[in-house]
mmCIF file as Biopython writes it, N, C-alpha, C and O atoms, coordinates in Angstrom:
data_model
#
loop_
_atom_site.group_PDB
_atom_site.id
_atom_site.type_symbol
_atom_site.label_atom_id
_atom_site.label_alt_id
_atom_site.label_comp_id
_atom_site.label_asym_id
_atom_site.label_entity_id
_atom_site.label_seq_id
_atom_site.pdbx_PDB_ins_code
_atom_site.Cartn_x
_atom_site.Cartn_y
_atom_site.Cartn_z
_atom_site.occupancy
_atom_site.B_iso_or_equiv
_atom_site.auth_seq_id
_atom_site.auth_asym_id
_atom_site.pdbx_PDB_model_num
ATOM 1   N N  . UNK A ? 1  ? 80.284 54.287 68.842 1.0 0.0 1  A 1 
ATOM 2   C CA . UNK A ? 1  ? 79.796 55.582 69.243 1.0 0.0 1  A 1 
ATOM 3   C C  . UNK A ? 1  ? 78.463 55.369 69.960 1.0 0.0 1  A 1 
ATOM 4   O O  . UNK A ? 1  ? 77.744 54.507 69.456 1.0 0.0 1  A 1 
ATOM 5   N N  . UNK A ? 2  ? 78.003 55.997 71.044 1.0 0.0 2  A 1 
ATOM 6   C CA . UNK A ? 2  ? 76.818 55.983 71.571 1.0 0.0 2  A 1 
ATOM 7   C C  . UNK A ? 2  ? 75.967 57.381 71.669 1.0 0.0 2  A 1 
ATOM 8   O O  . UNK A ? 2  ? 76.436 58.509 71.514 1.0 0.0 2  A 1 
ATOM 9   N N  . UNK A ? 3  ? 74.567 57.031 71.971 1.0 0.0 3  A 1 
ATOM 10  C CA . UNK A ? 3  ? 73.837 58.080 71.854 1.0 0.0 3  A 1 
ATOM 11  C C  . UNK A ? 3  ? 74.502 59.273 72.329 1.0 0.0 3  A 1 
ATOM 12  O O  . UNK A ? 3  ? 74.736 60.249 71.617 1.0 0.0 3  A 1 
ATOM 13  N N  . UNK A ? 4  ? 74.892 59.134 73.933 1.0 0.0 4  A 1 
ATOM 14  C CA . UNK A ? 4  ? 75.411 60.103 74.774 1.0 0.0 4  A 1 
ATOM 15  C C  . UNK A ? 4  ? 76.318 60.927 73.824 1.0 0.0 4  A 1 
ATOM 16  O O  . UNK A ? 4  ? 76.241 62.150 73.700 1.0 0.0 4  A 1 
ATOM 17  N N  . UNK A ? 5  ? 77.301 60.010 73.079 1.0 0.0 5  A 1 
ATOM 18  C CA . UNK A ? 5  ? 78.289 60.702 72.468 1.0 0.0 5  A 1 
ATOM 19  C C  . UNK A ? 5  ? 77.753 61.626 71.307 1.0 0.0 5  A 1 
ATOM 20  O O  . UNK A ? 5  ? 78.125 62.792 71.176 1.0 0.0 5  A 1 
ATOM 21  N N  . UNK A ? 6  ? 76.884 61.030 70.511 1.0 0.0 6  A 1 
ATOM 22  C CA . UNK A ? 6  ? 76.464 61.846 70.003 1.0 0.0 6  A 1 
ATOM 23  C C  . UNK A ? 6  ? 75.475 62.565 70.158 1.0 0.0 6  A 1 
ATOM 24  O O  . UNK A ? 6  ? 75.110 62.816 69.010 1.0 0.0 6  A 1 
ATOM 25  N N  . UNK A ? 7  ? 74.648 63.176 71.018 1.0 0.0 7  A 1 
ATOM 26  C CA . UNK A ? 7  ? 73.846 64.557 71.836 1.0 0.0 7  A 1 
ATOM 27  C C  . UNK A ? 7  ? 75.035 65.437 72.317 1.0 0.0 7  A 1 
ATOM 28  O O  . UNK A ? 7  ? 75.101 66.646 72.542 1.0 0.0 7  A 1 
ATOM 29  N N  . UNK A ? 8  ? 75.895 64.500 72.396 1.0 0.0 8  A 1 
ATOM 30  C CA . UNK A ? 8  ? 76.747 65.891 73.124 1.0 0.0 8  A 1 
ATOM 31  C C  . UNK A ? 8  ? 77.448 67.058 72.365 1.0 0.0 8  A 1 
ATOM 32  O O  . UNK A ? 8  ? 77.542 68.284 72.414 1.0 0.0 8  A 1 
ATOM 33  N N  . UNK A ? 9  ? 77.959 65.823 71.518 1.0 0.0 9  A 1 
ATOM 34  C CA . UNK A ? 9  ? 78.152 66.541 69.673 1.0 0.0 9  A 1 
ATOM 35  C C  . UNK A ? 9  ? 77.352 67.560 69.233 1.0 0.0 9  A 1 
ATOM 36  O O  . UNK A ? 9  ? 77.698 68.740 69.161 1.0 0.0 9  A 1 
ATOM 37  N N  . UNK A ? 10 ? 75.956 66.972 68.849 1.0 0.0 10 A 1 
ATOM 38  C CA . UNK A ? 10 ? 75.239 67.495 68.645 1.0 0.0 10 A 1 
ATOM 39  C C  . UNK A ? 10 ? 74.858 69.218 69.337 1.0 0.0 10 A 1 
ATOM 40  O O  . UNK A ? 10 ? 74.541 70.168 68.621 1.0 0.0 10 A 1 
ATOM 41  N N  . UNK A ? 11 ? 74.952 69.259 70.423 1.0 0.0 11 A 1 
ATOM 42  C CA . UNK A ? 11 ? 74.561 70.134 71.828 1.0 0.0 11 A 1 
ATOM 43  C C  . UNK A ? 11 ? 75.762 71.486 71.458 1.0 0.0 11 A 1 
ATOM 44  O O  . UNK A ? 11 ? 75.600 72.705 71.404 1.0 0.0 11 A 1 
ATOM 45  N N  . UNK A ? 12 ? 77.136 70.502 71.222 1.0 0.0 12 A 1 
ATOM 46  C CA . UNK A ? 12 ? 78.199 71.674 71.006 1.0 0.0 12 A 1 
ATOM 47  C C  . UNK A ? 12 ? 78.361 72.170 69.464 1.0 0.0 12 A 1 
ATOM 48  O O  . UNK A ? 12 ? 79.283 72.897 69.093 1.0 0.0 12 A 1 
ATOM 49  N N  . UNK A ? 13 ? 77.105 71.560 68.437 1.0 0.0 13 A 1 
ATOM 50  C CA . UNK A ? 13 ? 77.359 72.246 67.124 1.0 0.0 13 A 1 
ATOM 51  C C  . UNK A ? 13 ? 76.481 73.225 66.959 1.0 0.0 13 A 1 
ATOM 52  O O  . UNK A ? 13 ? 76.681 74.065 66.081 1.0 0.0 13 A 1 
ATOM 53  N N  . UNK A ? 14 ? 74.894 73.306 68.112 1.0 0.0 14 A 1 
ATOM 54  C CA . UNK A ? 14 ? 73.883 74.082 68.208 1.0 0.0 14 A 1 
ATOM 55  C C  . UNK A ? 14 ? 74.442 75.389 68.100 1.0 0.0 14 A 1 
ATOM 56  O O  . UNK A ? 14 ? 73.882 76.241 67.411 1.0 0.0 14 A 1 
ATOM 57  N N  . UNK A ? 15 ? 75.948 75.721 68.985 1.0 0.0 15 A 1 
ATOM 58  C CA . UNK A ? 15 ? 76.680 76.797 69.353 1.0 0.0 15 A 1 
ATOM 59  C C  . UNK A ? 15 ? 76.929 77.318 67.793 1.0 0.0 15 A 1 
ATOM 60  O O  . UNK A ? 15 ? 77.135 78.529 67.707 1.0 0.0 15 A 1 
ATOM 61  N N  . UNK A ? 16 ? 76.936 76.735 66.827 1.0 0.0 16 A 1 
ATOM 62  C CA . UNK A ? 16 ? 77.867 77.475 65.828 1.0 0.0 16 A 1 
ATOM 63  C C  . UNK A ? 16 ? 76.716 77.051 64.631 1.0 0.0 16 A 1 
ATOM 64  O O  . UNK A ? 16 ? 76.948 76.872 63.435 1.0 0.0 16 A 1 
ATOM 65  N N  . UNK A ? 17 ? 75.425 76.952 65.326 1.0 0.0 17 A 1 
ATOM 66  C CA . UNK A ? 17 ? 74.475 76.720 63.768 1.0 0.0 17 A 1 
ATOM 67  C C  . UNK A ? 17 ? 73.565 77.723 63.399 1.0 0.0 17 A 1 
ATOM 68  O O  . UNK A ? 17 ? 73.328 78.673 64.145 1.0 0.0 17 A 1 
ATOM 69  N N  . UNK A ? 18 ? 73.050 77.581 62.320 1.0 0.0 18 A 1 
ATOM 70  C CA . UNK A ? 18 ? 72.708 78.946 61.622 1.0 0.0 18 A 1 
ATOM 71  C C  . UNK A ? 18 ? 71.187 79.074 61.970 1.0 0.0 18 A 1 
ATOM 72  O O  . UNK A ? 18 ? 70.656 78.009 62.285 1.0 0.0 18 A 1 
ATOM 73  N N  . UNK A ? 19 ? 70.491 80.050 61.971 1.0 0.0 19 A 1 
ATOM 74  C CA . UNK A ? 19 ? 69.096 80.234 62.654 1.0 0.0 19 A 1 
ATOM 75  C C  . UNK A ? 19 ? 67.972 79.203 61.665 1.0 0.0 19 A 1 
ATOM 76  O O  . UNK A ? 19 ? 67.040 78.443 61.928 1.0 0.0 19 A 1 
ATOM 77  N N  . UNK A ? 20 ? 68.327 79.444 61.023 1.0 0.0 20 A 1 
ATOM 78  C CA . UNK A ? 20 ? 67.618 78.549 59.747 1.0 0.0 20 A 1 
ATOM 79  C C  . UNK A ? 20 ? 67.886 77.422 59.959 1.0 0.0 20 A 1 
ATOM 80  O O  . UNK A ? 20 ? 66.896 76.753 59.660 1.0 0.0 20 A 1 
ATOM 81  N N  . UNK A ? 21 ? 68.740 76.754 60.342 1.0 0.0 21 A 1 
ATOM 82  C CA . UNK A ? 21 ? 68.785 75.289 60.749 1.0 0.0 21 A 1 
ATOM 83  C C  . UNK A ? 21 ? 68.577 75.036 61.766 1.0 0.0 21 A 1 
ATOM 84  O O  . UNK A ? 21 ? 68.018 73.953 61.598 1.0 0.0 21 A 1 
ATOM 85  N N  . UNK A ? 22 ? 68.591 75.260 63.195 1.0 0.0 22 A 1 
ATOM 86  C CA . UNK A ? 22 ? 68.223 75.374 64.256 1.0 0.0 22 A 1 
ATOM 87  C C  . UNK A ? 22 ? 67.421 74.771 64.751 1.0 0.0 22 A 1 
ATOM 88  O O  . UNK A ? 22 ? 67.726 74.373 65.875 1.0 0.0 22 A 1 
ATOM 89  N N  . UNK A ? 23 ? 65.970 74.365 64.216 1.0 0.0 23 A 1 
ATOM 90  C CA . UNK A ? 23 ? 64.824 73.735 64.259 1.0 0.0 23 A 1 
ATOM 91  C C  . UNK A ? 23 ? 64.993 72.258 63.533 1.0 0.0 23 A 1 
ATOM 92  O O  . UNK A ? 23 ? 64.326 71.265 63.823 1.0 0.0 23 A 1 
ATOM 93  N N  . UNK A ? 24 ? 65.869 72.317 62.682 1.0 0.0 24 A 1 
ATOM 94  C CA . UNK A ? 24 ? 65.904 71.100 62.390 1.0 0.0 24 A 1 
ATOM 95  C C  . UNK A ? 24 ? 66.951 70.198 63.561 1.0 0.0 24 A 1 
ATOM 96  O O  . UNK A ? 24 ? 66.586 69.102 63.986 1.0 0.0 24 A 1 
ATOM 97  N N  . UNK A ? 25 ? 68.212 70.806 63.969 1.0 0.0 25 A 1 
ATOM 98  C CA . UNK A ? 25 ? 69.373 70.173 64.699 1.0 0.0 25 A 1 
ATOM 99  C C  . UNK A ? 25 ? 68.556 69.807 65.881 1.0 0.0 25 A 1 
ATOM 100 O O  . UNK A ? 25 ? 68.854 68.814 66.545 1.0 0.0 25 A 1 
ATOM 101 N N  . UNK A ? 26 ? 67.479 70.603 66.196 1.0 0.0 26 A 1 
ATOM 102 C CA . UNK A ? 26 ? 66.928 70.697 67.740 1.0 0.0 26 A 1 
ATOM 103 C C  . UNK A ? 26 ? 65.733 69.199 67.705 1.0 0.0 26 A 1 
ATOM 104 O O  . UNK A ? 26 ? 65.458 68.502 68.682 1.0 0.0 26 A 1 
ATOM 105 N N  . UNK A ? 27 ? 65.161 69.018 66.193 1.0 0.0 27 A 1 
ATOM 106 C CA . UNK A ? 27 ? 64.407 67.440 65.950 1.0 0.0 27 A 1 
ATOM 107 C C  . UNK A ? 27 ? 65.337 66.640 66.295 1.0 0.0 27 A 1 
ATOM 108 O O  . UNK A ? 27 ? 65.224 65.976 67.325 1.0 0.0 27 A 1 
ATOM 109 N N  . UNK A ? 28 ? 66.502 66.550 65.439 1.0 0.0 28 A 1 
ATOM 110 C CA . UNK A ? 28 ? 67.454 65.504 65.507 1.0 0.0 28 A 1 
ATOM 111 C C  . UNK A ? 28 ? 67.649 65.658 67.082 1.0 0.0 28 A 1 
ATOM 112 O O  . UNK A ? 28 ? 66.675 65.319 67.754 1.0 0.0 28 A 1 
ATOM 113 N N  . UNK A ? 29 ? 68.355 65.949 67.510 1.0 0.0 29 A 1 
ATOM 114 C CA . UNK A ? 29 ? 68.484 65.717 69.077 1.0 0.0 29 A 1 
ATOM 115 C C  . UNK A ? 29 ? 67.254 65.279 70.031 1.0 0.0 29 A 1 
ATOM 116 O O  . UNK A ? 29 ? 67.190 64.579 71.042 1.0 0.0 29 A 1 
ATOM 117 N N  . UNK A ? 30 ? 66.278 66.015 69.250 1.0 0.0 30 A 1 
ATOM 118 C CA . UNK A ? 30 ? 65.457 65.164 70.139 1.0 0.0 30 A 1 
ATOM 119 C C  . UNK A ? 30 ? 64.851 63.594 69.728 1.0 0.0 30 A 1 
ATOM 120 O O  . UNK A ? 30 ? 64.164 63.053 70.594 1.0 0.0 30 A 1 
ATOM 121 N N  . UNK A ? 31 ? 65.045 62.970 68.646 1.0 0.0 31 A 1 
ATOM 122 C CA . UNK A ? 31 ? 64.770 61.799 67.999 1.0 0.0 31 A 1 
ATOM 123 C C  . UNK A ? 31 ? 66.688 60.845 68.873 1.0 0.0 31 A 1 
ATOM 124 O O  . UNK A ? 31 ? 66.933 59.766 69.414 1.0 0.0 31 A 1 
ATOM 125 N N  . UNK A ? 32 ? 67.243 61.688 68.623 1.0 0.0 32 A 1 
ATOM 126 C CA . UNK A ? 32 ? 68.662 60.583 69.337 1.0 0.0 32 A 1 
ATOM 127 C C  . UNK A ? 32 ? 68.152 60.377 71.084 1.0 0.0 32 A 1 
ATOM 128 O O  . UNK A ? 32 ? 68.351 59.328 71.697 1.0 0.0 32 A 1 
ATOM 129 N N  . UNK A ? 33 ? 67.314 61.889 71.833 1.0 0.0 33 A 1 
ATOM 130 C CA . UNK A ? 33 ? 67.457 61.232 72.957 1.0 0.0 33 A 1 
ATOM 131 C C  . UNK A ? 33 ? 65.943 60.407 73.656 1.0 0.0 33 A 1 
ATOM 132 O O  . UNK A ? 33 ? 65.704 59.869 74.737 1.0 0.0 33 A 1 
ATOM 133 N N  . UNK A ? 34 ? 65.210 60.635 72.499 1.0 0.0 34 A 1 
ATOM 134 C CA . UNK A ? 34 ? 63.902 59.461 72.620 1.0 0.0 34 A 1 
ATOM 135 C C  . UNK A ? 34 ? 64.084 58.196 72.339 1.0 0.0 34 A 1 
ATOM 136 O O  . UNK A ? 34 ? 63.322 57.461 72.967 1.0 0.0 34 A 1 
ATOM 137 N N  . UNK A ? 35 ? 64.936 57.576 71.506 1.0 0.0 35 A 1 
ATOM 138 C CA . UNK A ? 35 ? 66.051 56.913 71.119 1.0 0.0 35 A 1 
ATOM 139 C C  . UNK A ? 35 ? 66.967 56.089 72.557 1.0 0.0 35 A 1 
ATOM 140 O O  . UNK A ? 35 ? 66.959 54.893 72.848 1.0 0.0 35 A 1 
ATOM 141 N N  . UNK A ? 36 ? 67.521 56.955 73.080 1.0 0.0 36 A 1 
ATOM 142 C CA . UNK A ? 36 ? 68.299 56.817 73.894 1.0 0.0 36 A 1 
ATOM 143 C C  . UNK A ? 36 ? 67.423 56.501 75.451 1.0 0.0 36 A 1 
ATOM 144 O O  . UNK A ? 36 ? 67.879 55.847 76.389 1.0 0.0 36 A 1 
ATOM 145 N N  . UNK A ? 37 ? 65.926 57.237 75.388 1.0 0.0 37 A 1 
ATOM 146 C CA . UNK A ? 37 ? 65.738 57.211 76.786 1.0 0.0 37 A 1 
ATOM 147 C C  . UNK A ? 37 ? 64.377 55.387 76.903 1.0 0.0 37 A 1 
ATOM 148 O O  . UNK A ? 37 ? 63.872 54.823 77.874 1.0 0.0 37 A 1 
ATOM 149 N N  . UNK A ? 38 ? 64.284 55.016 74.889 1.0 0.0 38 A 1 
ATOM 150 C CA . UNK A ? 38 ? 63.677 54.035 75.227 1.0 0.0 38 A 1 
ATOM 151 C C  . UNK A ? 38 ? 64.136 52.807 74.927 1.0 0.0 38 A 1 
ATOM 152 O O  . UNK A ? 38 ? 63.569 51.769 74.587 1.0 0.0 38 A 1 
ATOM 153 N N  . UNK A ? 39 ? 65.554 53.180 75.159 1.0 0.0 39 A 1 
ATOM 154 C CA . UNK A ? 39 ? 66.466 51.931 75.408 1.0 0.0 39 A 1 
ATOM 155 C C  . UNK A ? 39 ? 66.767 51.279 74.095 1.0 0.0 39 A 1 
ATOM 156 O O  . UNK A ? 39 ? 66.680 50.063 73.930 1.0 0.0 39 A 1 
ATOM 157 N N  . UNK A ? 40 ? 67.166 52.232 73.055 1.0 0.0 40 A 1 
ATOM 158 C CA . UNK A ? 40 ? 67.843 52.056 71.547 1.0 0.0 40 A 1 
ATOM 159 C C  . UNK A ? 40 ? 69.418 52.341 71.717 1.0 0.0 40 A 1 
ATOM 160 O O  . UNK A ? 40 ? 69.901 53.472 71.664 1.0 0.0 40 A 1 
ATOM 161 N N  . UNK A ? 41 ? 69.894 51.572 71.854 1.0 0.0 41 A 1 
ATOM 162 C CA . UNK A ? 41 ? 71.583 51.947 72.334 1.0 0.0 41 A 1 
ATOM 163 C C  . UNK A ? 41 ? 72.248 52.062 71.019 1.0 0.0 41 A 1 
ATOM 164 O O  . UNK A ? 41 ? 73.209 52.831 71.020 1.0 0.0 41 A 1 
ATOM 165 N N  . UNK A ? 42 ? 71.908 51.356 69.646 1.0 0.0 42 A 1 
ATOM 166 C CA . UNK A ? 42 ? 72.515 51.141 68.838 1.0 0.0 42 A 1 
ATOM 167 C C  . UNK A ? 42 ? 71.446 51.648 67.532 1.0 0.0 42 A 1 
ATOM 168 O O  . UNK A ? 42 ? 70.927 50.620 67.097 1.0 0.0 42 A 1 
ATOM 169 N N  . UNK A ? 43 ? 71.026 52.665 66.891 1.0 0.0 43 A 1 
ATOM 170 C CA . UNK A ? 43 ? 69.869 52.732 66.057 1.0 0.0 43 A 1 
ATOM 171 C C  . UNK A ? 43 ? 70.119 52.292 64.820 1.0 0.0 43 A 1 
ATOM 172 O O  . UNK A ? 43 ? 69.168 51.925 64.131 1.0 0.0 43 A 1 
ATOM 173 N N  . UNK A ? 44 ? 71.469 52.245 64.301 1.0 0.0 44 A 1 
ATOM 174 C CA . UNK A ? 44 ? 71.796 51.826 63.147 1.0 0.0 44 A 1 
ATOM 175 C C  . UNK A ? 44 ? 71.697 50.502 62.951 1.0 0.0 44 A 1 
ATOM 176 O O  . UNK A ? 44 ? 71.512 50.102 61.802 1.0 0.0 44 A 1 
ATOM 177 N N  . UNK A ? 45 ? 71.809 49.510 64.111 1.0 0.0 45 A 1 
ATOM 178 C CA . UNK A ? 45 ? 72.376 48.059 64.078 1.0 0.0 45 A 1 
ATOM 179 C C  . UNK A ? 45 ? 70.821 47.744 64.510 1.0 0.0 45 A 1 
ATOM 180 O O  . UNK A ? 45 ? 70.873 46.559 64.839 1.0 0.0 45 A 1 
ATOM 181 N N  . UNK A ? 46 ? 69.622 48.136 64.661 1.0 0.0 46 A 1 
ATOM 182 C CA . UNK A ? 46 ? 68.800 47.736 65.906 1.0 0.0 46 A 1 
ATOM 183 C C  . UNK A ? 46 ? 67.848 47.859 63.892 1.0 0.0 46 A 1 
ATOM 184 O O  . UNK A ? 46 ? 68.108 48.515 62.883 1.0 0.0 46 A 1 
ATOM 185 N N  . UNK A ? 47 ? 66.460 46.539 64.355 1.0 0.0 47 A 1 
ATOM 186 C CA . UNK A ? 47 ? 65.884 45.961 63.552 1.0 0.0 47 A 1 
ATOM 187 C C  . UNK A ? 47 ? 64.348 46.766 63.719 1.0 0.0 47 A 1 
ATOM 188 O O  . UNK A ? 47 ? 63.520 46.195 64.429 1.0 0.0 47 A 1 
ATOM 189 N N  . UNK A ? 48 ? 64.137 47.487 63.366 1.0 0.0 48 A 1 
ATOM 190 C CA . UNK A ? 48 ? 62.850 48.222 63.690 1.0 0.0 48 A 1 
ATOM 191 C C  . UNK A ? 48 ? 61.884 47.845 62.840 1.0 0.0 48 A 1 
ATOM 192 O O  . UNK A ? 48 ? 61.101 48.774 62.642 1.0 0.0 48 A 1 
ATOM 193 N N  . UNK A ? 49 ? 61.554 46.641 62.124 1.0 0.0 49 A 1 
ATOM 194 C CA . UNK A ? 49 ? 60.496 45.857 61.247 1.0 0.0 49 A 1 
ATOM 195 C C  . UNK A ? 49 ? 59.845 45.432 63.031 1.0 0.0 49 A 1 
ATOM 196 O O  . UNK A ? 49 ? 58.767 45.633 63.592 1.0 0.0 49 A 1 
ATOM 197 N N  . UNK A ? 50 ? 60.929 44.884 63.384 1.0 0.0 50 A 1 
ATOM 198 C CA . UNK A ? 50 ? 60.120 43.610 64.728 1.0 0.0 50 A 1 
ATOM 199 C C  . UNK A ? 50 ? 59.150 44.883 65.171 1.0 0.0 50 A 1 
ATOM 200 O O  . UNK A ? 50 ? 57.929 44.731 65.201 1.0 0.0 50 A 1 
ATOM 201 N N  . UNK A ? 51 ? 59.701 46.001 65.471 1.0 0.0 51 A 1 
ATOM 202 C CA . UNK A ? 51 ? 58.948 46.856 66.593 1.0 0.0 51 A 1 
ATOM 203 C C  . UNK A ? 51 ? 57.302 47.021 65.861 1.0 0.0 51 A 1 
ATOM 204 O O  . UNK A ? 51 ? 56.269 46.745 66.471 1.0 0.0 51 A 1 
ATOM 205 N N  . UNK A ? 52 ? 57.362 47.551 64.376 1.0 0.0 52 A 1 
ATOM 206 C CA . UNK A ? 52 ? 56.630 47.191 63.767 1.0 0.0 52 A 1 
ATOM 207 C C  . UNK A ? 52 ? 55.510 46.768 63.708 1.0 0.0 52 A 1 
ATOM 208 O O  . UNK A ? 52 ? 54.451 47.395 63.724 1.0 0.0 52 A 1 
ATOM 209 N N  . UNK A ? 53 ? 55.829 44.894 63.587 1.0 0.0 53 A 1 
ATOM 210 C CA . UNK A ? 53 ? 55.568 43.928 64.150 1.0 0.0 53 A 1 
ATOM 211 C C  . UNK A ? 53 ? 54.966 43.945 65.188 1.0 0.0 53 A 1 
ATOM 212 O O  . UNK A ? 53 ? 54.142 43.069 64.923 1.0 0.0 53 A 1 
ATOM 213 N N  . UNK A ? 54 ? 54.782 44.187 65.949 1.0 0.0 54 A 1 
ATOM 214 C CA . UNK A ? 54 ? 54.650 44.375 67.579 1.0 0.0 54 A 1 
ATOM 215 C C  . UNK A ? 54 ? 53.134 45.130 67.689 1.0 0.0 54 A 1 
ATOM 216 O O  . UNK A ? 54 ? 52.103 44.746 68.241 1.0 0.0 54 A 1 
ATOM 217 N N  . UNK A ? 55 ? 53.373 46.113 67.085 1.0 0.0 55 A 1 
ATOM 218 C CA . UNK A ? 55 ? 51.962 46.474 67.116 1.0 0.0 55 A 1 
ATOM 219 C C  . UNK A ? 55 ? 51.097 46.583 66.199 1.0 0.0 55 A 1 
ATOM 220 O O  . UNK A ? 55 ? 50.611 47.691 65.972 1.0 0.0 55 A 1 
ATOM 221 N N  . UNK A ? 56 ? 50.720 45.484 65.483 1.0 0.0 56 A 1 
ATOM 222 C CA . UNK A ? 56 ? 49.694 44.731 65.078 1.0 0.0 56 A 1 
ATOM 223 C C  . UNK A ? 56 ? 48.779 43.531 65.523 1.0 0.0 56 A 1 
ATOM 224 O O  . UNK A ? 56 ? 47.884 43.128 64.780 1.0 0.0 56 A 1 
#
């Protein structure tokens, strides 16, 4: 599954979500496509200690 696939998901469940959740579905989408636009293709499989790492 890839990001794309899932924003898009995401995008077509906004249609049928409840006002009260709304703000939360709208974080998540935006954490998948910050994710997606800084070149995390895989977030589950991807090692985010190194990144971490990195800035220290």
């Amino acid at each position: 599954m890839t990001n794309k696939e899932v924003l898009d998901a995401l995008r077509q469940i906004k249609t049928y979500c409840a006002a009260s959740a709304l703000d939360k579905l709208n974080y998540a989408i935006e954490i998948i496509e910050k994710l997606e636009n800084d070149g995390i293709e895989n977030p589950l499989k991807t090692d985010f200690s190194k990144l971490a790492d990195e800035g220290k």
